[in-house]
C-alpha positions in Angstrom: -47.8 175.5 -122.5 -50.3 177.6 -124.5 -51.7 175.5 -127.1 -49.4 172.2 -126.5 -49.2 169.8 -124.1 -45.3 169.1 -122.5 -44.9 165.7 -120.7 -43.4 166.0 -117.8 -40.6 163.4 -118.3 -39.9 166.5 -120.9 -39.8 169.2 -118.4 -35.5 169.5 -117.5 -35.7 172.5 -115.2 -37.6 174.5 -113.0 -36.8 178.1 -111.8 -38.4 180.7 -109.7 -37.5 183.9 -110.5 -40.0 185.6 -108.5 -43.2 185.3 -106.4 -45.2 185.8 -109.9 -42.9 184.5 -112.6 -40.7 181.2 -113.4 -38.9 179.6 -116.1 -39.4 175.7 -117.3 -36.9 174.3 -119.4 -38.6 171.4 -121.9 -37.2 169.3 -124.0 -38.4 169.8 -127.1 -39.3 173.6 -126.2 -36.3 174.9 -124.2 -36.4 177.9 -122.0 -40.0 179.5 -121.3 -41.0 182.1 -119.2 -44.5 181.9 -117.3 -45.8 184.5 -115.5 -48.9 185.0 -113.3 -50.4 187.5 -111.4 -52.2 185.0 -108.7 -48.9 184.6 -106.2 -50.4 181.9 -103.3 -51.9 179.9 -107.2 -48.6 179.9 -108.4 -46.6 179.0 -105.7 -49.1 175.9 -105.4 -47.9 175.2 -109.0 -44.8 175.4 -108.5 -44.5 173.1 -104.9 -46.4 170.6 -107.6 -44.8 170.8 -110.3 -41.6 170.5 -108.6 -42.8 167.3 -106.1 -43.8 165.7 -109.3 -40.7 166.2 -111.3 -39.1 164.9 -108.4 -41.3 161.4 -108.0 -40.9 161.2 -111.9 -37.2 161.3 -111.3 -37.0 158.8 -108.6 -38.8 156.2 -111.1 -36.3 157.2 -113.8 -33.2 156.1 -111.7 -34.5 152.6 -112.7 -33.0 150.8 -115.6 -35.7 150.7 -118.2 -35.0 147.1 -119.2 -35.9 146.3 -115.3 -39.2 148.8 -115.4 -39.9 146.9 -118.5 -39.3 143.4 -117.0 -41.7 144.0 -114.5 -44.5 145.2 -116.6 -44.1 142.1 -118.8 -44.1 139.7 -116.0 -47.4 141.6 -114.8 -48.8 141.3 -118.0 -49.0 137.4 -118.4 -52.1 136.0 -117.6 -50.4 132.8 -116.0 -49.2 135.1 -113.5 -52.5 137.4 -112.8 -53.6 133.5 -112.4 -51.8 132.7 -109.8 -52.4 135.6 -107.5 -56.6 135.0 -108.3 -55.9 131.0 -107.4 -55.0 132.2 -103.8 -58.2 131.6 -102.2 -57.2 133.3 -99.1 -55.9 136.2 -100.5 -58.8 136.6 -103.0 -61.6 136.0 -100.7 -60.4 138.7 -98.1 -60.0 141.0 -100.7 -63.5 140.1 -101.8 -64.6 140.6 -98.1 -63.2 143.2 -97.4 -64.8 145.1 -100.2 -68.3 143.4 -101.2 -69.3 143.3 -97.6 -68.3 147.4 -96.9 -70.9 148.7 -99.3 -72.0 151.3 -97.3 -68.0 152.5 -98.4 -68.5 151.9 -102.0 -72.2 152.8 -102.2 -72.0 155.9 -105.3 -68.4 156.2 -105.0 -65.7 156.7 -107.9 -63.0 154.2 -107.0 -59.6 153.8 -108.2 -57.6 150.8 -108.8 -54.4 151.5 -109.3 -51.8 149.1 -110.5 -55.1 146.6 -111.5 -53.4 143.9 -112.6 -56.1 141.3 -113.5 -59.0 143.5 -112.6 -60.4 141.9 -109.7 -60.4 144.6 -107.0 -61.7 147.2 -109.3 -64.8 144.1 -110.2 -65.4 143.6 -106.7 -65.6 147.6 -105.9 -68.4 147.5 -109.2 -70.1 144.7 -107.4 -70.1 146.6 -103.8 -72.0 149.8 -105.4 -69.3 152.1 -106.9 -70.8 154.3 -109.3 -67.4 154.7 -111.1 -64.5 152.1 -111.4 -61.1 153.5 -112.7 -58.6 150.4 -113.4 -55.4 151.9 -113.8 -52.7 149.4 -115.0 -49.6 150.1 -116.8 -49.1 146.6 -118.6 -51.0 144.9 -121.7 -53.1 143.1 -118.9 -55.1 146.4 -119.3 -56.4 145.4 -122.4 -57.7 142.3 -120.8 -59.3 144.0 -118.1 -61.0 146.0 -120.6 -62.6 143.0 -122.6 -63.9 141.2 -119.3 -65.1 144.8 -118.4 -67.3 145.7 -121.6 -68.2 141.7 -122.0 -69.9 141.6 -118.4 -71.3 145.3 -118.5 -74.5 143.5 -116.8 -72.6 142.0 -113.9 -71.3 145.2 -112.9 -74.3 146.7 -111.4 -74.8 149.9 -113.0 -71.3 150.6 -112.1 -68.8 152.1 -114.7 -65.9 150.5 -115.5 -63.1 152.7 -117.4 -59.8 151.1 -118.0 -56.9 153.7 -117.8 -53.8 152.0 -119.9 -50.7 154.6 -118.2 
């Protein structure tokens, strides 16, 4: 809001008021009013803001000991292990992937919920220009190492590792 940035697990409320003005209610902030003169732009605003509040809220009905629990199990390598030891599953990823490049070929890919890395590897190997690995757990900064120490296996591709 104007110069600062509200998260939106900080946003507590939203209200429209009218087809050109609405109040948020943040955390740290409390009431604002927000006005604009572009109706059909701020009614899109609004239908996202409020859909994401709403998806934000359904993840915060977890305990945050459980959220946490499953983050941490993600994060062990002896567990991104085994899902890579199961050839099957592995190799039809790979397939599936490194032998569509014609899909791939320039594209920006994302891998969300990376884990280990592999998918977004194989996309870099199939042609993607752009590789976003998205992964919420530590294992992020693993993907990140393999990623900058195998730059030239990646073929040309770029591989940024998003840690949300």
């Amino acid at each position: 809001l104007g110069e600062s940035q509200v998260a939106l697990a900080d946003v507590r409320g939203v209200a429209l008021l009218s087809p050109r003005f609405l109040t948020l209610q943040a955390k740290e902030i409390g009431h604002v009013g927000i006005r604009c003169d572009d109706e059909a732009a701020f009614a899109r605003l609004v239908a996202e803001l409020t859909r994401r509040k709403a998806d934000y809220e359904r993840f915060e009905q977890y305990d945050q000991s459980s959220v946490q629990s499953y983050f941490q199990y993600y994060a062990k390598l002896g567990n991104q292990q085994n899902m890579l030891q199961d050839t099957t599953r592995t190799t039809l990823y790979r397939d599936a992937i490194v032998l569509n490049p014609t899909d791939f070929a320039g594209a920006k890919v994302m891998d969300v919920g990376a884990g280990s890395g592999i998918l977004s590897f194989f996309s870099c190997q199939a042609g993607a220009a752009t590789v976003y690995a998205v992964e919420a757990s530590s294992a992020a900064e693993t993907v990140r190492a393999l990623a900058d120490a195998n730059k030239s296996n990646l073929r040309g591709a770029e591989a940024r590792v998003v840690n949300k």
